[in-house]
C-alpha positions in Angstrom: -7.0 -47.6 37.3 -6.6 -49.4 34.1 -4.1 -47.7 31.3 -4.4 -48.5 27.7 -1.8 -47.5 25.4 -3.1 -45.9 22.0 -1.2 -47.5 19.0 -1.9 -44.6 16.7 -0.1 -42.4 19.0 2.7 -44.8 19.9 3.5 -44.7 16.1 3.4 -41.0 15.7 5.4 -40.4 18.6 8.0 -43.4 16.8 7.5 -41.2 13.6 8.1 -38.1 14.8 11.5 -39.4 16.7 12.5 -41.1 13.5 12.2 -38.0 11.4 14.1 -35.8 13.6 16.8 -38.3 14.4 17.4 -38.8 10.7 17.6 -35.0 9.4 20.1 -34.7 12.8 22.4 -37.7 11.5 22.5 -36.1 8.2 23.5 -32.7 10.0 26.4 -34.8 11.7 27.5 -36.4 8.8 27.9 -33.1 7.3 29.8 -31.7 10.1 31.9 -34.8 10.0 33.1 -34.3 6.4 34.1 -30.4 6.8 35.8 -31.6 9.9 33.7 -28.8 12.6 31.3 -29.6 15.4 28.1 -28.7 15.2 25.3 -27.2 17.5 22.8 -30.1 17.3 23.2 -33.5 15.7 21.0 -36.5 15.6 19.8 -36.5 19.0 18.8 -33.4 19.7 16.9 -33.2 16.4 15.1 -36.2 17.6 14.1 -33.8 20.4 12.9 -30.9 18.5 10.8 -33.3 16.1 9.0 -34.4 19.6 9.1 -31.3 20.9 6.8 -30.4 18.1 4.4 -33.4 18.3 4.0 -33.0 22.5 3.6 -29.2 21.9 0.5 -30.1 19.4 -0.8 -32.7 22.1 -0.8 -30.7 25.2 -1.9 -27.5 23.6 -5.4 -29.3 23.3 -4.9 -29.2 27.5 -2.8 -26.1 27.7 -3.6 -23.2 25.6 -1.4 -21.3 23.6 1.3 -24.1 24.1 2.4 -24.5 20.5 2.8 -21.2 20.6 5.6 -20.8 24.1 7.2 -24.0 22.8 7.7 -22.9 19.4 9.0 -19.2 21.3 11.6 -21.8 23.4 12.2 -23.4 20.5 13.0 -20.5 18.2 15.0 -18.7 20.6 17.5 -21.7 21.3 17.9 -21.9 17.2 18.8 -18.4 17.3 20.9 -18.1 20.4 23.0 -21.3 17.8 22.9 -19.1 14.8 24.4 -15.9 17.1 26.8 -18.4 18.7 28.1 -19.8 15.1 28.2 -16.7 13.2 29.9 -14.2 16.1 31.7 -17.0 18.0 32.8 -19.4 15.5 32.8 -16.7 12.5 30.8 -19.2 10.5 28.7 -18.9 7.6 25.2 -20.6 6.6 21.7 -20.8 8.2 20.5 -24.5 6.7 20.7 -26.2 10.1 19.1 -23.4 11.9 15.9 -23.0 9.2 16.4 -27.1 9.3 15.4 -27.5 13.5 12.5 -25.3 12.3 11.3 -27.6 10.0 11.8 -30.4 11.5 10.2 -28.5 14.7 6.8 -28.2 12.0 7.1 -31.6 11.2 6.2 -32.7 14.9 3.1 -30.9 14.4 2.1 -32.1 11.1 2.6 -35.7 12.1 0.2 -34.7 15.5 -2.2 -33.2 13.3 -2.7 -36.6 11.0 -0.4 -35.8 8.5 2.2 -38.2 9.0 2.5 -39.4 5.4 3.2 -35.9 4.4 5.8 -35.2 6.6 7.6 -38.3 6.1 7.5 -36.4 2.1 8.7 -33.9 2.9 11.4 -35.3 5.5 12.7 -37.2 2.5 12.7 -34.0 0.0 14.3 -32.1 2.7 17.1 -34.6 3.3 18.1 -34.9 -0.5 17.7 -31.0 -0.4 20.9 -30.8 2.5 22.8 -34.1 0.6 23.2 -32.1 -2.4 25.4 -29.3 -1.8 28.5 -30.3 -2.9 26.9 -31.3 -6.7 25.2 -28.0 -6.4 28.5 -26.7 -6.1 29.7 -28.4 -9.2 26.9 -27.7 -10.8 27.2 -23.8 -10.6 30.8 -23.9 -11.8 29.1 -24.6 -15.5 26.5 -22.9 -15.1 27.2 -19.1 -16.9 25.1 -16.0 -15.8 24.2 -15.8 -19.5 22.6 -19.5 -18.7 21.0 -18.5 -15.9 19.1 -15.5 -17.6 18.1 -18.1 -20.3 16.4 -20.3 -16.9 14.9 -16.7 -16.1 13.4 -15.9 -19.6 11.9 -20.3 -19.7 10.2 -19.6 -16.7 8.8 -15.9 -17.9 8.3 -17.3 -21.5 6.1 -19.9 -19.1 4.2 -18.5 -16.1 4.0 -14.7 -17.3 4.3 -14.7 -21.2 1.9 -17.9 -22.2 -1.1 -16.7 -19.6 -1.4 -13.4 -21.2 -1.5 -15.0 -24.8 -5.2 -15.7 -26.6 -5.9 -19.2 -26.4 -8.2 -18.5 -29.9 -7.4 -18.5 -33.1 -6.7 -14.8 -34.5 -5.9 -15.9 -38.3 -8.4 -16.3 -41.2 -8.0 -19.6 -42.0 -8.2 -20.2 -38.2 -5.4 -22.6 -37.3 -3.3 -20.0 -35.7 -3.7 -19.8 -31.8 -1.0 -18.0 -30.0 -1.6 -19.9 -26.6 -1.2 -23.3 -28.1 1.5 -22.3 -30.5 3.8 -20.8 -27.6 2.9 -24.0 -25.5 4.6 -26.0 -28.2 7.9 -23.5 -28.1 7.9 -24.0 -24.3 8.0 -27.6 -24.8 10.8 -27.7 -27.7 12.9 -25.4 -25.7 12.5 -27.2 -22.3 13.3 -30.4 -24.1 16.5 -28.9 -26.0 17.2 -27.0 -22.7 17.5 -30.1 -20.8 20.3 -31.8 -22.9 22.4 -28.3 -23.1 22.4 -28.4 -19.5 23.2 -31.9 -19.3 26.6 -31.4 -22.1 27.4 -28.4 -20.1 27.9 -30.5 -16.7 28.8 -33.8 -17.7 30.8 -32.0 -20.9 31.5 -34.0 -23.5 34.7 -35.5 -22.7 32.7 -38.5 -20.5 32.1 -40.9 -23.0 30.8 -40.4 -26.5 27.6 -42.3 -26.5 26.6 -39.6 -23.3 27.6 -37.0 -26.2 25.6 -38.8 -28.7 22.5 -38.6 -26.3 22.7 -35.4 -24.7 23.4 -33.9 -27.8 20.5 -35.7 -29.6 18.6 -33.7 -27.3 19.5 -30.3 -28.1 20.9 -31.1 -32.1 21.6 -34.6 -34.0 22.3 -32.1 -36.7 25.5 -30.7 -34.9 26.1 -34.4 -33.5 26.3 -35.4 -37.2 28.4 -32.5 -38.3 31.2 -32.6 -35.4 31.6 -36.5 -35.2 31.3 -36.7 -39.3 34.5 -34.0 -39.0 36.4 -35.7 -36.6 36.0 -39.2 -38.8 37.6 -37.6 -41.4 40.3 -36.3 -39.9 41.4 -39.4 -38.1 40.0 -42.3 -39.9 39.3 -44.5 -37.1 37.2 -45.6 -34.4 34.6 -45.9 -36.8 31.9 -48.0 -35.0 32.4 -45.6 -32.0 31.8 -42.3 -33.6 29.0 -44.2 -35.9 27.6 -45.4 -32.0 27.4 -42.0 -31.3 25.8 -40.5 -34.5 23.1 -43.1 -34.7 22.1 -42.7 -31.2 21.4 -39.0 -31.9 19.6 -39.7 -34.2 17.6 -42.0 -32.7 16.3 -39.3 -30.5 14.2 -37.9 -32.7 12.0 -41.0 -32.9 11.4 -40.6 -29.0 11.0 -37.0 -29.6 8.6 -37.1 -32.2 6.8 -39.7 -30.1 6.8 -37.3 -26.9 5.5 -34.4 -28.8 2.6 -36.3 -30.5 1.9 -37.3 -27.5 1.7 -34.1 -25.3 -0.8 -32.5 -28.1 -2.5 -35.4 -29.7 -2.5 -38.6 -27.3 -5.1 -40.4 -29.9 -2.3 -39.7 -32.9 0.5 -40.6 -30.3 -1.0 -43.5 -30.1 -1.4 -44.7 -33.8 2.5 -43.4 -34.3 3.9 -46.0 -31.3 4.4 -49.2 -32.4 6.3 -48.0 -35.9 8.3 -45.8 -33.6 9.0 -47.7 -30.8 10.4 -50.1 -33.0 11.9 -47.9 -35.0 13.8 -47.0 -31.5 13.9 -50.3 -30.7 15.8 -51.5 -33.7 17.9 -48.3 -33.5 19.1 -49.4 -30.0 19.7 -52.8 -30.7 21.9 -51.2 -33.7 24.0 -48.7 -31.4 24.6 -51.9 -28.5 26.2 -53.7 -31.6 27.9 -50.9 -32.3 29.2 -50.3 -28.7 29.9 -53.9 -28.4 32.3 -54.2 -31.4 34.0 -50.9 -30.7 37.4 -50.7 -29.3 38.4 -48.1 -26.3 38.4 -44.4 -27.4 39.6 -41.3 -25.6 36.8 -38.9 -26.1 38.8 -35.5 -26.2 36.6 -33.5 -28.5 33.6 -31.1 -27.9 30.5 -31.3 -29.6 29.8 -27.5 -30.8 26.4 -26.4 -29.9 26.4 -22.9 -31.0 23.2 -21.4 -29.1 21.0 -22.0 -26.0 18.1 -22.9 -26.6 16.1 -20.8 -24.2 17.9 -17.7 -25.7 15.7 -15.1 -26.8 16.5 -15.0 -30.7 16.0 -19.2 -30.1 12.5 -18.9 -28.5 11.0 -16.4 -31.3 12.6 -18.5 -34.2 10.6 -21.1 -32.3 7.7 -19.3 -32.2 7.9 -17.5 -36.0 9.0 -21.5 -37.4 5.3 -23.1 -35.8 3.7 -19.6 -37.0 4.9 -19.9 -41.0 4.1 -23.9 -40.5 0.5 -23.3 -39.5 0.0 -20.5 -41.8 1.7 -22.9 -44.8 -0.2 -26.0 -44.0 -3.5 -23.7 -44.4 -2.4 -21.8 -47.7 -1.5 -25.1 -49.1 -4.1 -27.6 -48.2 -6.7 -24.8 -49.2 -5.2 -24.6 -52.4 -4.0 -28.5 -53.2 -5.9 -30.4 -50.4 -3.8 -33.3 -48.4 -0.8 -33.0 -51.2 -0.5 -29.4 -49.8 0.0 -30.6 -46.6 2.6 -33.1 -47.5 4.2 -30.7 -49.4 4.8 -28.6 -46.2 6.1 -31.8 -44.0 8.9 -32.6 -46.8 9.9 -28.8 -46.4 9.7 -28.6 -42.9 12.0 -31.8 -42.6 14.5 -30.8 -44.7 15.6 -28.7 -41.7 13.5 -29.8 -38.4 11.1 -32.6 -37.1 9.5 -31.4 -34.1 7.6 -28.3 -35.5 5.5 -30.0 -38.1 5.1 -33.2 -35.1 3.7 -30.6 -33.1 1.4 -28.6 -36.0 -0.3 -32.0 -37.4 -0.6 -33.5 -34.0 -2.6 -30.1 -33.1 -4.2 -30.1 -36.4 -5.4 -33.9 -36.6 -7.6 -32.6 -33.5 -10.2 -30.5 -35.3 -8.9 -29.0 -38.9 -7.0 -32.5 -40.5 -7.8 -36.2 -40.6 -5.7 -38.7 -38.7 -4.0 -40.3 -41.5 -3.0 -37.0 -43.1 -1.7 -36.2 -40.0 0.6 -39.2 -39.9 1.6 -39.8 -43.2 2.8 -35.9 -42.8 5.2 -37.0 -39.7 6.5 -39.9 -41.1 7.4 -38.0 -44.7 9.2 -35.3 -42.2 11.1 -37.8 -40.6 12.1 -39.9 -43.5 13.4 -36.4 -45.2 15.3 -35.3 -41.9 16.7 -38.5 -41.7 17.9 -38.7 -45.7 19.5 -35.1 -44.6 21.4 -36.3 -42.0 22.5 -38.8 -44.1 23.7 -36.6 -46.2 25.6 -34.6 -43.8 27.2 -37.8 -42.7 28.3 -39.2 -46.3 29.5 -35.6 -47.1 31.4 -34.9 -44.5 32.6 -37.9 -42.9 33.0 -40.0 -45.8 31.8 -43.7 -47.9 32.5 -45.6 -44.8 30.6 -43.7 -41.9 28.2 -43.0 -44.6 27.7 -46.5 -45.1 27.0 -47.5 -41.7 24.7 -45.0 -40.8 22.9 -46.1 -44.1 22.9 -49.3 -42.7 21.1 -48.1 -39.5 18.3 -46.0 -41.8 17.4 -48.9 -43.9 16.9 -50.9 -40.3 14.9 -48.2 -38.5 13.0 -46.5 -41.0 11.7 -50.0 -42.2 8.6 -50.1 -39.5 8.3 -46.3 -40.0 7.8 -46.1 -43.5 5.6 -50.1 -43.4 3.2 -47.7 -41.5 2.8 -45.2 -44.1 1.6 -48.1 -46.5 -0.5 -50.2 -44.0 -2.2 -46.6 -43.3 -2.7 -46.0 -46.7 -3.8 -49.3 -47.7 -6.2 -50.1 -45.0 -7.9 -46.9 -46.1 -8.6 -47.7 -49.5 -9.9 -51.4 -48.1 -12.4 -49.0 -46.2 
């Protein structure tokens, strides 16, 4: 009788082995750092992995297999869990809800769906390797923090559904959907560098400050570092590091939020900005290159979260009196109007008139307008900052962070001129 061996199956079974063996030696390595045995380790994982694939096999023979063998193996993870918790007096269920998984996973690699098990073995094993930095994470994360997580995720998945995606104003620019999609986007963005100061703190270098913080507010970058200059008088080209990478931020930003709502105007913005980044980069590496060692001891002040409540409807009334303005004033004084709005708009924030033009150069505004808005916003934030910087921080921080404007605003404002020219060629 003549036996051929199927290689498909060969490699499942291999797979199947492989997956289970691998979530078990994770299981023992855990054990082995918090110094306890546990009930089943890489081997028998292995087992319960094949236990799952044969089960799927011989319940085409034998039916209701999958069903007994999943009853076995279910009753031996529970018989562990009753042995651990009353016996040992041990805590935690992850193994246990683990051998079930992986139990599934022999099935799904049986069933043809090898590739996604393998997934979701790989998910699942950086799931049970970060424990202990969940634990360090949760010692910085506040309750009020986690209600702000709560109210992103509502301000999300329940609030923006039940908005009208129409416009509801009479110049009809105003549509709540799209409006709140842009203060979900500003807030995630902002939310993700709060997080990031509140783990890493600020304490771990300042260029991380200067980066994080970018993230959530240059503006209170600039403030705190320009403070600390002037008290000390020293480390210049560190804390000027710091500032100008901040600040260089927003160039990405603005970039990332043209892009989101206007992919076509992203796309004219990206070679001024990326160099505009570029050259900012290339600025900060001198400056990190030229600076001496400094102990970081100071915190960068970032008075609210951004997902707060009062945060996300400043959000939302800010892109509301920007739409509203941009109508009233380009209905009155055409494209000047419209300018007119960016420079006020960027005497205090970037992203919300990004965000209106980029929507607005869709349907309502030409292209160019749209642009030449952005970059007059940008250059009038970044003239701000500048401000902030000479002000408080003095001639010689001033001076260098001059330095770094002249260098990165060069391709930023050259675009507003080869725009402009090349339309009046046309």
């Amino acid at each position: 009788m003549e036996f051929a061996f199927d290689i498909v199956t060969v490699r499942h079974i291999i797979i199947s082995l492989v997956i289970g063996f691998m979530l078990g030696l994770q299981r023992d390595i855990s054990y082995y750092q918090h110094k306890r045995n546990g009930f089943a380790g890489a081997r028998t994982f292995a087992m319960i992995a094949l236990m799952g694939y044969l089960s799927a096999w011989l319940n085409q023979e034998i039916e209701f297999f999958v069903l007994v063998s999943f009853l076995i193996v279910g009753s031996f993870v529970l018989l562990s869990y009753i042995y651990k918790a009353f016996c040992k007096k041990l805590s935690g269920s992850t193994t246990e809800f683990t051998m079930i998984i992986t139990y599934t996973l022999g099935l799904m690699v049986y069933y043809s769906k090898a590739q996604y098990a393998i997934m979701i073995a790989i998910l699942l094993l950086i799931v049970l390797d970060i424990k202990g930095r969940l634990k360090h994470f949760r010692s910085f994360i506040t309750p009020k923090d986690m209600q702000s997580t709560i109210l992103f995720l509502a301000m999300t998945f329940i609030v923006l559904p039940l908005l009208p995606d129409r416009t509801i104003d009479p110049f009809g620019v105003f549509n709540p959907y799209e409006t709140w999609i842009m203060v979900v986007l500003i807030a995630g963005i902002s939310f993700m560098g709060y997080i990031a100061i509140k783990v890493l703190g600020t304490q771990r270098g300042i260029y991380l400050t200067g980066i994080f913080g970018g993230l959530v507010s240059s503006t209170a970058v600039s403030i705190t570092l320009s403070k600390i200059y002037a008290l000390k008088q020293d480390f210049l080209k560190n804390i000027a590091g710091a500032i100008a990478i901040s600040f260089s931020i927003m160039y990405l930003r603005v970039l990332l939020e043209a892009f989101v709502i206007n992919p076509a105007l992203a796309h004219k913005l990206a070679l001024s900005y990326l160099l505009a980044s570029l050259f900012a980069f290339l600025f900060v590496i001198y400056l990190y290159r030229a600076s001496s060692l400094m102990q970081h001891n100071e915190t960068i002040t970032i008075n609210n979260n951004p997902l707060e409540i009062s945060e996300a409807l400043k959000l939302g009334l800010l892109f509301g009196v920007i739409f509203g303005s941009i109508a009233f004033f380009q209905s009155k004084m055409g494209d000047t109007g419209i300018y007119i709005v960016a420079f006020l708009s960027g005497l205090s924030d970037v992203d919300a008139i990004t965000l209106s033009l980029s929507k607005l150069a869709l349907e309502q505004i030409s292209m160019e307008v749209a642009i030449n808005g952005i970059i007059i916003a940008t250059v009038t934030n970044s003239l701000v900052k500048l401000g902030i910087v000479w002000i408080l921080g003095g001639k010689r921080l001033g001076g260098v962070i001059a330095l770094y404007y002249l260098i990165t605003l060069a391709p930023i404002i050259g675009a507003i001129f080869f725009l402009n020219r090349s339309t009046l060629m046309i």
